[in-house]
PAZAPA-4460 file (N, C-alpha, C; in steps of 0.05 Angstrom, whole numbers, plus 32768, in hexadecimal, padded with zeros to 4 digits):
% residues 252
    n_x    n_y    n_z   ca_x   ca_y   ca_z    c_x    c_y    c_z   seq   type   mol
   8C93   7D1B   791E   8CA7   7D1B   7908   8CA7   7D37   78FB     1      X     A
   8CBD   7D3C   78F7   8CBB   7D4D   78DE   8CAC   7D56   78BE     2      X     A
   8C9E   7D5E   78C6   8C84   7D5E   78AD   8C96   7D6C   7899     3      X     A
   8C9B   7D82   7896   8CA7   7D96   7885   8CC1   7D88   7874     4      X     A
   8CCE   7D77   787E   8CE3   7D77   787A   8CDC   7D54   7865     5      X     A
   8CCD   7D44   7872   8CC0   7D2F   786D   8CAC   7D2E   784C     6      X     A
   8CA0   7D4A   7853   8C91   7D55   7835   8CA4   7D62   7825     7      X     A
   8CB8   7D6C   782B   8CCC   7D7A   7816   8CDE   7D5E   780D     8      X     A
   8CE6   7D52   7817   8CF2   7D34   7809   8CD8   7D2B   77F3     9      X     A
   8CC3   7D26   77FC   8CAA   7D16   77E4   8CA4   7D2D   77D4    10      X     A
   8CA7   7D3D   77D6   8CA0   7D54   77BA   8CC3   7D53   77AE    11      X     A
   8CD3   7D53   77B2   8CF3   7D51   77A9   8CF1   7D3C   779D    12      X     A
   8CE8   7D18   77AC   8CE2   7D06   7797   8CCC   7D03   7780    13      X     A
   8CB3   7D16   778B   8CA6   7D11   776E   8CAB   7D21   775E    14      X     A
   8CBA   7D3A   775B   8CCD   7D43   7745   8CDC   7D2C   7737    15      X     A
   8CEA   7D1D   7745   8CFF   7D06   7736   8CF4   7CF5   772A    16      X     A
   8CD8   7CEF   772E   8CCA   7CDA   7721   8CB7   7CE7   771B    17      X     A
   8CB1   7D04   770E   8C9A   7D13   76FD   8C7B   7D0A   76FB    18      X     A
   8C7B   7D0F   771A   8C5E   7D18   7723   8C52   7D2A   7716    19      X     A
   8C39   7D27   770B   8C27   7D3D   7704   8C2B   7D5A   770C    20      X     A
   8C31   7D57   7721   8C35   7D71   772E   8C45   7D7E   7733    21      X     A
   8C62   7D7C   7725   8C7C   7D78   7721   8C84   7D86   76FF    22      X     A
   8C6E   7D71   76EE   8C82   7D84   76D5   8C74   7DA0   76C4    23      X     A
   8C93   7D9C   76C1   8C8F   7DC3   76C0   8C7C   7DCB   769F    24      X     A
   8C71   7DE8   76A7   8C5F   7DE0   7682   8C7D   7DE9   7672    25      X     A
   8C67   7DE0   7661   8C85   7DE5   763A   8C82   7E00   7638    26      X     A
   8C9B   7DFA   761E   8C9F   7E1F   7617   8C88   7E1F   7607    27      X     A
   8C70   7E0D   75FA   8C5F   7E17   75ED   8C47   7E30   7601    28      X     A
   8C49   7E1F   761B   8C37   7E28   7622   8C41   7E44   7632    29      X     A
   8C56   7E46   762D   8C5D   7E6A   7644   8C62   7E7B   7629    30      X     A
   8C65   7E74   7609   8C5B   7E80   75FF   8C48   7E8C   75F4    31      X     A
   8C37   7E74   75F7   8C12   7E74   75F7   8C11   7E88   7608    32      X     A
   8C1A   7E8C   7621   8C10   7EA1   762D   8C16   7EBC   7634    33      X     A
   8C2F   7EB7   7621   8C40   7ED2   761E   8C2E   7EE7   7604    34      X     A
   8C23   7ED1   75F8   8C0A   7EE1   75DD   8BF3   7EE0   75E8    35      X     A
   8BE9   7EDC   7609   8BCA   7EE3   7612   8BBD   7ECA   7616    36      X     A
   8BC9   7EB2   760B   8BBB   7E99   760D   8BC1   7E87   7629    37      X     A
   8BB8   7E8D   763D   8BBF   7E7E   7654   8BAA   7E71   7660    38      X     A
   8BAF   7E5B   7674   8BA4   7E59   7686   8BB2   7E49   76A4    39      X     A
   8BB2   7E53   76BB   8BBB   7E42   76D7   8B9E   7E39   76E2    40      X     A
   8BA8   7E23   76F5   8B94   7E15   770D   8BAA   7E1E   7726    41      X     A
   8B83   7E15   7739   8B8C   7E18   774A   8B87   7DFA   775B    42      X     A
   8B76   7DEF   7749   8B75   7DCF   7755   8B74   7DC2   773B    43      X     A
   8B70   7DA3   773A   8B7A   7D9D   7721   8B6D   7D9E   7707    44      X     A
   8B5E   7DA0   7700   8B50   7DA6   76E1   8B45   7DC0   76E0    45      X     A
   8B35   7DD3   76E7   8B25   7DED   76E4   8B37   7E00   76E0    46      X     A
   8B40   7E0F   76CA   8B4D   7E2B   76CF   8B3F   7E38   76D3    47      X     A
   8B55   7E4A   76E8   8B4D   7E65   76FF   8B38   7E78   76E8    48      X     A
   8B27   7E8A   76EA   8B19   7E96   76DD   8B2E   7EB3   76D8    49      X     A
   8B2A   7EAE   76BD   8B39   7ED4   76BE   8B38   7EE8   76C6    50      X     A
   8B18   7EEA   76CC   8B16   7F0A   76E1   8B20   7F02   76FF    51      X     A
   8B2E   7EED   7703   8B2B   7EEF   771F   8B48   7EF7   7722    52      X     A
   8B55   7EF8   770B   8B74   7F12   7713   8B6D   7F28   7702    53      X     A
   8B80   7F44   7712   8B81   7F5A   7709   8B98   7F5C   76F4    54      X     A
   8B9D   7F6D   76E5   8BB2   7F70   76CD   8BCD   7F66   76DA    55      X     A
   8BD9   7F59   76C1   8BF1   7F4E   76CB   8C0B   7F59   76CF    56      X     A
   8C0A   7F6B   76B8   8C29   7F7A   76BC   8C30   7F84   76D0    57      X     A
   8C4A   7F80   76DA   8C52   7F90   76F6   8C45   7F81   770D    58      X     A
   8C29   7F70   7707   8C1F   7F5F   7721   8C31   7F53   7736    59      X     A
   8C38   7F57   7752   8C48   7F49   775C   8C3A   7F31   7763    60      X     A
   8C40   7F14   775F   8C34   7EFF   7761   8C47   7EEE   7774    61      X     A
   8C3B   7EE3   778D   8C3D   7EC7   77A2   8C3C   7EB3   7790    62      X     A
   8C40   7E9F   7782   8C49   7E86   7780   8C44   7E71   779A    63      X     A
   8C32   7E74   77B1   8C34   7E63   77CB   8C34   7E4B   77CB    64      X     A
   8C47   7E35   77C5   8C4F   7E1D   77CE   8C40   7E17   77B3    65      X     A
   8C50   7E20   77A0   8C41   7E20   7783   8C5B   7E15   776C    66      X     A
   8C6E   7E0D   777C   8C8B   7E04   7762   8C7B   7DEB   7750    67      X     A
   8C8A   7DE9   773D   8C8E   7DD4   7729   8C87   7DE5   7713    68      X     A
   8C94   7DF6   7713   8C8F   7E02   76F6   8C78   7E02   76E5    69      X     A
   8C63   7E00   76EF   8C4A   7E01   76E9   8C38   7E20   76DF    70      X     A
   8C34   7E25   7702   8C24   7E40   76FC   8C32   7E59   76FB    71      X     A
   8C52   7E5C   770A   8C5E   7E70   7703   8C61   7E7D   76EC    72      X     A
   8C6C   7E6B   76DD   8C7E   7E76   76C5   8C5D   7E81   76AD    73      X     A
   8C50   7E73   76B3   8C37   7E84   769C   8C30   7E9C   76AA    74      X     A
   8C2C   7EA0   76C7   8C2F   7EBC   76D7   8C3F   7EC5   76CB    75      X     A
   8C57   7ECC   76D1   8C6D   7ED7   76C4   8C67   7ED6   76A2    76      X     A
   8C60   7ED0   7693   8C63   7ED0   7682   8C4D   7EDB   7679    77      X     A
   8C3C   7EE6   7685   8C27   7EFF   7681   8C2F   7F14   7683    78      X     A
   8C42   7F1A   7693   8C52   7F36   76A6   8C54   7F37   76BA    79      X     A
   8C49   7F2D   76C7   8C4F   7F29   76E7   8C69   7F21   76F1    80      X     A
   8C6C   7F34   7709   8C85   7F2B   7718   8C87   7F13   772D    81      X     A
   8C8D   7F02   7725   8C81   7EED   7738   8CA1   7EDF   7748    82      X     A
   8C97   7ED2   775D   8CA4   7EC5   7775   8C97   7EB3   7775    83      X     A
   8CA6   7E99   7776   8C98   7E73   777D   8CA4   7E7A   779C    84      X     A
   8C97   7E6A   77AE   8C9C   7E6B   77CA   8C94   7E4A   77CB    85      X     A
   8CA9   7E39   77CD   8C9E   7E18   77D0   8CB9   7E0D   77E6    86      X     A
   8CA9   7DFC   77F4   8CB0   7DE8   7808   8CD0   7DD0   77F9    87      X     A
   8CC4   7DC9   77E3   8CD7   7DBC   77D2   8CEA   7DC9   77C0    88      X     A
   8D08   7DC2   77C2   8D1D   7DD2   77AD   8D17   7DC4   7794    89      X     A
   8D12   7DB3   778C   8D0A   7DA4   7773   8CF7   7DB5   7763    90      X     A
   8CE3   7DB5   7778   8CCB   7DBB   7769   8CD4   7DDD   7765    91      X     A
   8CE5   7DE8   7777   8CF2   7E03   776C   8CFB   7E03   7750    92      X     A
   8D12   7DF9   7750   8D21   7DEE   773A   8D10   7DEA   7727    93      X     A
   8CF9   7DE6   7723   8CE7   7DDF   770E   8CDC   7DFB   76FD    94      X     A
   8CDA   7E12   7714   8CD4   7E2B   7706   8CE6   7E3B   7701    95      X     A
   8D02   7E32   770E   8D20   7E41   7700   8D25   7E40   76E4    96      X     A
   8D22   7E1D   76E2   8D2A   7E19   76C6   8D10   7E28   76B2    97      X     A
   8D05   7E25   76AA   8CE9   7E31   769C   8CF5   7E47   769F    98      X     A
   8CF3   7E57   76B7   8CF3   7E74   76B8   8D15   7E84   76A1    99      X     A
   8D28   7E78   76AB   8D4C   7E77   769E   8D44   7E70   7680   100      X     A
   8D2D   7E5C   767D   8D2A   7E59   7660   8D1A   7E73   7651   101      X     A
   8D01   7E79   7657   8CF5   7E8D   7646   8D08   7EAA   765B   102      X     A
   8D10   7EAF   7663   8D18   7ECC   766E   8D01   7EDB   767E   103      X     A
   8CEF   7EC5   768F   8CDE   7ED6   76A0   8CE1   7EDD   76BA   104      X     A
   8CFA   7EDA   76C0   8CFC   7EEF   76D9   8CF4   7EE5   76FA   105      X     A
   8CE9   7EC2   76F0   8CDB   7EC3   770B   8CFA   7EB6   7729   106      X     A
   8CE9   7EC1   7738   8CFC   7EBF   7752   8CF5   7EA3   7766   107      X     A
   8D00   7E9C   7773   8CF8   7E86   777F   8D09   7E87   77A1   108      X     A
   8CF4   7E7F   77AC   8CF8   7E7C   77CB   8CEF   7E62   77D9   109      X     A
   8D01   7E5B   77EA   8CF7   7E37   77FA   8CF6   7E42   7812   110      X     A
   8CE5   7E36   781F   8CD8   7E36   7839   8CB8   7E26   7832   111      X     A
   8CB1   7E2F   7854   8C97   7E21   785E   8C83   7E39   785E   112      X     A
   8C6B   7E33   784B   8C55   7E3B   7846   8C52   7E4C   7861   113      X     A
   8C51   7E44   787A   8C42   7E48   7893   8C56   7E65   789B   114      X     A
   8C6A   7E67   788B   8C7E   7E84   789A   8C87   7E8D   787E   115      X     A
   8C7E   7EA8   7882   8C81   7EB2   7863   8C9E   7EC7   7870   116      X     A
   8CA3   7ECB   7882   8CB4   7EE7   7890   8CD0   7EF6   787D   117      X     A
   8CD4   7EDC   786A   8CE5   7EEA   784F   8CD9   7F02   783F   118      X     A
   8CC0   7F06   7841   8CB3   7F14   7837   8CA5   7F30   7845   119      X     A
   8CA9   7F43   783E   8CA0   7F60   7850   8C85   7F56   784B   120      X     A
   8C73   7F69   7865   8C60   7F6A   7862   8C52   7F7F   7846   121      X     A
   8C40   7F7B   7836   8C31   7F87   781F   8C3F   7F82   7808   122      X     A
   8C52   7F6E   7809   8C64   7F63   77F4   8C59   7F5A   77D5   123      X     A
   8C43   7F50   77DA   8C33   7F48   77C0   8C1F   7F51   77B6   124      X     A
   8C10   7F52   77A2   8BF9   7F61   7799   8BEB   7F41   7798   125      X     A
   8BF2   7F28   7797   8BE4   7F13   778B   8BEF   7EFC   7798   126      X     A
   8BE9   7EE6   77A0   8BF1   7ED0   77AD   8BD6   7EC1   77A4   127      X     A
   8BF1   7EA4   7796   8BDF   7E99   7782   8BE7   7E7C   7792   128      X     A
   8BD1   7E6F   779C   8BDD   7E49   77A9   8BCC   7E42   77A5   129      X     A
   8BD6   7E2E   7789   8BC7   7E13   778D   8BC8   7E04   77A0   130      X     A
   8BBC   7DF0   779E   8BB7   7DD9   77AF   8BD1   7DC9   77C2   131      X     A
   8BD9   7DD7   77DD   8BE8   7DCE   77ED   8BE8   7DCA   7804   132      X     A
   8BD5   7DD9   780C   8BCE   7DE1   782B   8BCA   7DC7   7843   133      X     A
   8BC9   7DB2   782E   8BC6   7D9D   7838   8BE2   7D8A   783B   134      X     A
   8BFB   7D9B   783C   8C0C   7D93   783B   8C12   7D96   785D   135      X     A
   8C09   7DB3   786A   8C11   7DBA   7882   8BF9   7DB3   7899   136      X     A
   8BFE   7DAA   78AF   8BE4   7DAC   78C0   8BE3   7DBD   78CF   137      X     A
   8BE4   7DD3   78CE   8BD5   7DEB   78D7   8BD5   7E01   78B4   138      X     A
   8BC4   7E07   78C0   8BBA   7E1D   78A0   8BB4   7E35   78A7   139      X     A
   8BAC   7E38   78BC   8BA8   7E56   78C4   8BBC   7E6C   78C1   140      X     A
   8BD4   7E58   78CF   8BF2   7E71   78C9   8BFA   7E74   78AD   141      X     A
   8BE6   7E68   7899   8BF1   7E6B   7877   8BD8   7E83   7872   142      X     A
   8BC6   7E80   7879   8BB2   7E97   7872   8BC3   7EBA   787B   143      X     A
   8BC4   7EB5   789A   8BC8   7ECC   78A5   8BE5   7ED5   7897   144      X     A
   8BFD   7EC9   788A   8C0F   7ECF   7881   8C0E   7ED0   7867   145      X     A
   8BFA   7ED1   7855   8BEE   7ED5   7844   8BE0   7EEF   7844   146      X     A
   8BCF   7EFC   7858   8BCD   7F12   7860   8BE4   7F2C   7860   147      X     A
   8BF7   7F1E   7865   8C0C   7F2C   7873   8C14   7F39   7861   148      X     A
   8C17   7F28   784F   8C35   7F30   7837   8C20   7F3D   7822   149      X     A
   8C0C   7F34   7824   8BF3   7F48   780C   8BF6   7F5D   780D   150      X     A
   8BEC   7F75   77F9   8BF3   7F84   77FC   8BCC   7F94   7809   151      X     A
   8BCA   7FAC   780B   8BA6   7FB3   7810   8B98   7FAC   77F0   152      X     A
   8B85   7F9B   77ED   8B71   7F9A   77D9   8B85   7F82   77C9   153      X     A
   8B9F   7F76   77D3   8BA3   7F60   77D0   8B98   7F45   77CD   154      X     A
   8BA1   7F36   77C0   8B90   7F1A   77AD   8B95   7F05   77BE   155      X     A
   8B8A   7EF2   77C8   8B92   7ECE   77CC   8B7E   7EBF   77C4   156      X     A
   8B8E   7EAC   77A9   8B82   7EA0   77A6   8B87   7E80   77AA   157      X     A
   8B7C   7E73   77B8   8B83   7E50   77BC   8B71   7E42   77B5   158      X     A
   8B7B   7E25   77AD   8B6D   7E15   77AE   8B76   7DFF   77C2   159      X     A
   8B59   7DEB   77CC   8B58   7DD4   77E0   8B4D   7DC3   77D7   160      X     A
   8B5D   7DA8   77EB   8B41   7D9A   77E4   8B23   7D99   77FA   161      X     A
   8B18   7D95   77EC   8AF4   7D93   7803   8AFC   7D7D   7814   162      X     A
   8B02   7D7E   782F   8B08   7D70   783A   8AF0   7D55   783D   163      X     A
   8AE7   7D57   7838   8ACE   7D3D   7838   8ADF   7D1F   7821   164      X     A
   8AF5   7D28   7815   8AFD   7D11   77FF   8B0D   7D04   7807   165      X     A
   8B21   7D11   7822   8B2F   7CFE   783D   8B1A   7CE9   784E   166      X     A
   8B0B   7CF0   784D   8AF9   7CE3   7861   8AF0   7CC7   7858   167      X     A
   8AF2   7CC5   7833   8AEC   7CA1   782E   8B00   7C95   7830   168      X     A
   8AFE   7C81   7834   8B1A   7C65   782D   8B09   7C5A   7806   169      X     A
   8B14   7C65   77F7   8B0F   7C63   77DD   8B0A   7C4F   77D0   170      X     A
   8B1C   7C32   77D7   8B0D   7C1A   77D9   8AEF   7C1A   77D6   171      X     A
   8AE9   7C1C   77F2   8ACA   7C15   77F2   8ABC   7C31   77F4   172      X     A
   8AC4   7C45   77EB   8AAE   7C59   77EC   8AA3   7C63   7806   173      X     A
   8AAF   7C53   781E   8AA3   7C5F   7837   8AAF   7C6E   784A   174      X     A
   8AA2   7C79   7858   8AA9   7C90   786C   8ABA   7C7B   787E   175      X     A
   8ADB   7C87   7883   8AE9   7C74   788F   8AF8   7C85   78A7   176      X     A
   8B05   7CAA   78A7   8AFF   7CBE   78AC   8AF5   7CD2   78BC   177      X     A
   8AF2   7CD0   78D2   8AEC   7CF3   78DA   8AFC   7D0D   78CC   178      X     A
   8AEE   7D1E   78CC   8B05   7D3D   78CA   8B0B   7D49   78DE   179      X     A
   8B22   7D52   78E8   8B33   7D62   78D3   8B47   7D44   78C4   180      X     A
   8B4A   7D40   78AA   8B58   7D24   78A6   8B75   7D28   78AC   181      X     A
   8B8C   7D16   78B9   8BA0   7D18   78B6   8BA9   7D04   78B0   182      X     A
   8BBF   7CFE   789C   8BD0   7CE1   789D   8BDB   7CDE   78B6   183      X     A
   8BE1   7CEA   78C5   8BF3   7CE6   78DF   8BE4   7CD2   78EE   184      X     A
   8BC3   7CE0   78F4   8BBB   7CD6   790A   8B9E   7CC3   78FC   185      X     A
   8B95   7CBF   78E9   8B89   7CC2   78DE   8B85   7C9F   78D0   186      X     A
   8BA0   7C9F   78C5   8BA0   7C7E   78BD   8BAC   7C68   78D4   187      X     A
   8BA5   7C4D   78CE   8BAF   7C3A   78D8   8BD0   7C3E   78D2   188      X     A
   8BD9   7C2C   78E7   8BF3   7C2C   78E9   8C02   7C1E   78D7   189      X     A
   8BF8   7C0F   78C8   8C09   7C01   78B3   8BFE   7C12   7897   190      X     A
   8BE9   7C1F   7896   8BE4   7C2E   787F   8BFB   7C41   787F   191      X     A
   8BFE   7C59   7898   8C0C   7C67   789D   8C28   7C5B   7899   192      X     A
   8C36   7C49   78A1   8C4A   7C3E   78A0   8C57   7C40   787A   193      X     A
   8C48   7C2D   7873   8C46   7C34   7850   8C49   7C4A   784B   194      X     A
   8C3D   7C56   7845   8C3E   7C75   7843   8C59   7C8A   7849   195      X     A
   8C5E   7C85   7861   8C79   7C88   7868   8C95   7C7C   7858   196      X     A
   8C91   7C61   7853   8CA0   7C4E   7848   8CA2   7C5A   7823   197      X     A
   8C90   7C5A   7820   8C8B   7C64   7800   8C91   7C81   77FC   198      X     A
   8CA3   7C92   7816   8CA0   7CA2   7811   8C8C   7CC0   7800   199      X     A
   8C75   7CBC   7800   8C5C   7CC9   7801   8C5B   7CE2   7810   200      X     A
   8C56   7CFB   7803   8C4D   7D11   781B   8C33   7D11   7830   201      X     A
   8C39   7D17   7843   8C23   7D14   7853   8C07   7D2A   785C   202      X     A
   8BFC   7D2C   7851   8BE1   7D3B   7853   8BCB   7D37   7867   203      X     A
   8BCD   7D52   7868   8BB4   7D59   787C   8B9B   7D61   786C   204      X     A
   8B7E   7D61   7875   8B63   7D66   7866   8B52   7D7B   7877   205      X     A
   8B60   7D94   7879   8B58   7DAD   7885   8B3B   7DB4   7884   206      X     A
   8B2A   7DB9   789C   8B0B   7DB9   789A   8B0C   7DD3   7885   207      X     A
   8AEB   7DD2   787B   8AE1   7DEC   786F   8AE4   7E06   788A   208      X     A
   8AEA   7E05   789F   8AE2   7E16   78AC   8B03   7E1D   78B3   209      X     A
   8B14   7E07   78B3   8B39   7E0F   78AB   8B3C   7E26   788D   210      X     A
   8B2D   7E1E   787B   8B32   7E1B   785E   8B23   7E3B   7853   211      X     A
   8B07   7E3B   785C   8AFC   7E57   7854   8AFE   7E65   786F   212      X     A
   8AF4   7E5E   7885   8AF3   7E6C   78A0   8B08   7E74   78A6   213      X     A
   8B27   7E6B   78A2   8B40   7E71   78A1   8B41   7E85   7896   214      X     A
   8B41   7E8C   787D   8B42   7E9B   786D   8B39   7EC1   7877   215      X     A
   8B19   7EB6   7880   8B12   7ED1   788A   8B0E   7ECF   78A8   216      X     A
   8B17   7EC0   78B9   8B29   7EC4   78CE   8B49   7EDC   78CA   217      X     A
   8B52   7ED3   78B6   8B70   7EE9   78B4   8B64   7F04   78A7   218      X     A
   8B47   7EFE   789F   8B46   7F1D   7897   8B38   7F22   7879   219      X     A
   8B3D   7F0D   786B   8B34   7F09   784F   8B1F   7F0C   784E   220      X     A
   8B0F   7F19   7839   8AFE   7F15   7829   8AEF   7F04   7817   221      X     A
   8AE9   7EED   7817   8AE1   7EE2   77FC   8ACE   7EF4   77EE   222      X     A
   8AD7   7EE9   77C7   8AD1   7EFA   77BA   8AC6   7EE1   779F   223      X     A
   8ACE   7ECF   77A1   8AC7   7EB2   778F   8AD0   7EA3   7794   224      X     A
   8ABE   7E8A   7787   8AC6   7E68   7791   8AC0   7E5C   777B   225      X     A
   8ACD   7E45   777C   8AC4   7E2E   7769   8AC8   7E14   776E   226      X     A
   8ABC   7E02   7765   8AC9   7DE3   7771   8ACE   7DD7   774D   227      X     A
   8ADC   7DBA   7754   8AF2   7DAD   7748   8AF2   7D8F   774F   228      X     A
   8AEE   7D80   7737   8AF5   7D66   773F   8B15   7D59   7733   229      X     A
   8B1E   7D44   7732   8B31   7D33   772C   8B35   7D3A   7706   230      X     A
   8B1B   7D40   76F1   8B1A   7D35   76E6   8B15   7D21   76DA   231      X     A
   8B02   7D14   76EE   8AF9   7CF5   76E4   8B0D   7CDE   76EB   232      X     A
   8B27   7CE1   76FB   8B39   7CD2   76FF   8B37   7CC9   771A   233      X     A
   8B28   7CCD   772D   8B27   7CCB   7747   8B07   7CBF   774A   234      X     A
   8B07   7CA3   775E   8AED   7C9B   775E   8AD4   7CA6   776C   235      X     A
   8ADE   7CB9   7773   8AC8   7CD7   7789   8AC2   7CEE   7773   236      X     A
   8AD0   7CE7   775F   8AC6   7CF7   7749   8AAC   7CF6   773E   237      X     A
   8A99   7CE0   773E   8A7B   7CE8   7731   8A68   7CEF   7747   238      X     A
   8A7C   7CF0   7762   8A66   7CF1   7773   8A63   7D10   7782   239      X     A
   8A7D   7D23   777F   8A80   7D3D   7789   8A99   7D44   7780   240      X     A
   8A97   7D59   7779   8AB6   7D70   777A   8AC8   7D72   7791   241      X     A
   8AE0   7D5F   7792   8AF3   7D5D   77A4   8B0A   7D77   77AF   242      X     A
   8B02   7D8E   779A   8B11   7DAB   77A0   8AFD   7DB9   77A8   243      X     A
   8B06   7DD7   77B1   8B02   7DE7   77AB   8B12   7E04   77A8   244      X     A
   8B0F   7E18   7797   8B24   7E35   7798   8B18   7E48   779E   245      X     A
   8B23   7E59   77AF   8B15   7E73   77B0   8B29   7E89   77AE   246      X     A
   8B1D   7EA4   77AD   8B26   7EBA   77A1   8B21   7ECC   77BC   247      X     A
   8B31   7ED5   77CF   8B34   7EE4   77E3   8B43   7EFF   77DC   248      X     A
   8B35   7F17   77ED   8B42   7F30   77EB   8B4B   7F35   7804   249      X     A
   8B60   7F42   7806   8B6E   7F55   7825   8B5C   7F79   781F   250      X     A
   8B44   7F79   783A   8B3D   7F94   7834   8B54   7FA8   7823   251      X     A
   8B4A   7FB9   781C   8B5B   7FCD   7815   8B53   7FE1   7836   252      X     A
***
């Protein structure tokens, strides 16, 4: 089936029915950060650490499969020149409006994570993705095109999840699972079926060795990490941190 086209419909509907991940922040908060008070993620509760970007003004910033008006518009609203690059027009549409409202300038592009080719190579100083990677099943061609468009001594920063949190059936807490996880191949046929039916995006659970080994396979550097749980909202939450983010450089 068509994966791409399949996940751009379920991110378009959870815009319409305001998924978490979907609404856009307020004007309080892109003026909070227009006076120095900010903060973005890159998975869901921990903000990114401040030293782990360089000054913002003039920053050219990636947005990678990063719409819903979330982390752009407080980018932008530091100084940065920023571009959302997302799979979903909705979740585009989410950093137009914000952006048309405070006058920040940001730009927006649709396509698939996995082919950046709208973009020259050394195009960005910063490429900022949260948590998506798990949207595509292959990840390697998002690292190496990530590479591409960097500029030398260029930034990526993502977050994942630890693929070990695909591997329970949550119910009962047990290993149900091998890795690499896929919904495709992964669940029973009537689980899968649902899923499909409910219209749901379908995710893949990319090994650590897809996830960091990827990374410096295309060339990267790691330079910091951190892990990330739910929040306390997820039942694998008292038992391990279901994310993790790291901070990659393109040699100079």
């Amino acid at each position: 089936m068509d994966i791409l086209s399949h996940n751009r419909a379920a991110w378009n509907s959870y815009v319409t029915n305001n998924n978490r991940w979907t609404l856009p922040v307020s004007d309080e908060v892109v003026e909070k950060a227009r006076n120095g008070d900010w903060k973005v993620v890159l998975t869901p509760t921990k903000p990114v650490p401040g030293e782990w970007f360089p000054p913002f003004p003039r920053l050219r910033i990636l947005g990678l499969a990063s719409g819903g008006g979330q982390q752009g518009p407080v980018l932008a609203a530091l100084g940065a020149d920023v571009t959302i690059f997302d799979n979903s027009e909705n979740q585009l549409a989410q950093d137009r409006m914000v952006s048309e409202r405070h006058g920040l300038g940001l730009r927006t592009e649709q396509g698939d994570m996995r082919d950046l080719s709208v973009f020259a190579d050394a195009s960005f100083d910063l490429i900022f993705n949260p948590c998506s990677t798990s949207f595509v099943d292959d990840v390697l061609p998002v690292w190496k095109e990530c590479y591409r468009v960097l500029r030398p001594g260029g930034i990526l920063m993502t977050g994942f999840h630890n693929p070990v949190t695909l591997q329970f059936e949550e119910d009962t807490l047990n290993f149900a699972y091998p890795q690499p996880y896929s919904d495709l191949q992964s669940l029973p046929e009537e689980k899968l079926d649902k899923l499909l039916a409910d219209g749901e995006a379908l995710i893949y659970g990319h090994t650590l060795t897809a996830q960091i080994g990827g990374q410096l396979q295309a060339g990267f550097m790691l330079t910091a990490m951190f892990e990330d749980g739910w929040g306390g909202t997820n039942v694998l939450d008292p038992w391990f941190p279901g994310f993790i983010a790291t901070r990659s450089v393109k040699p100079a």
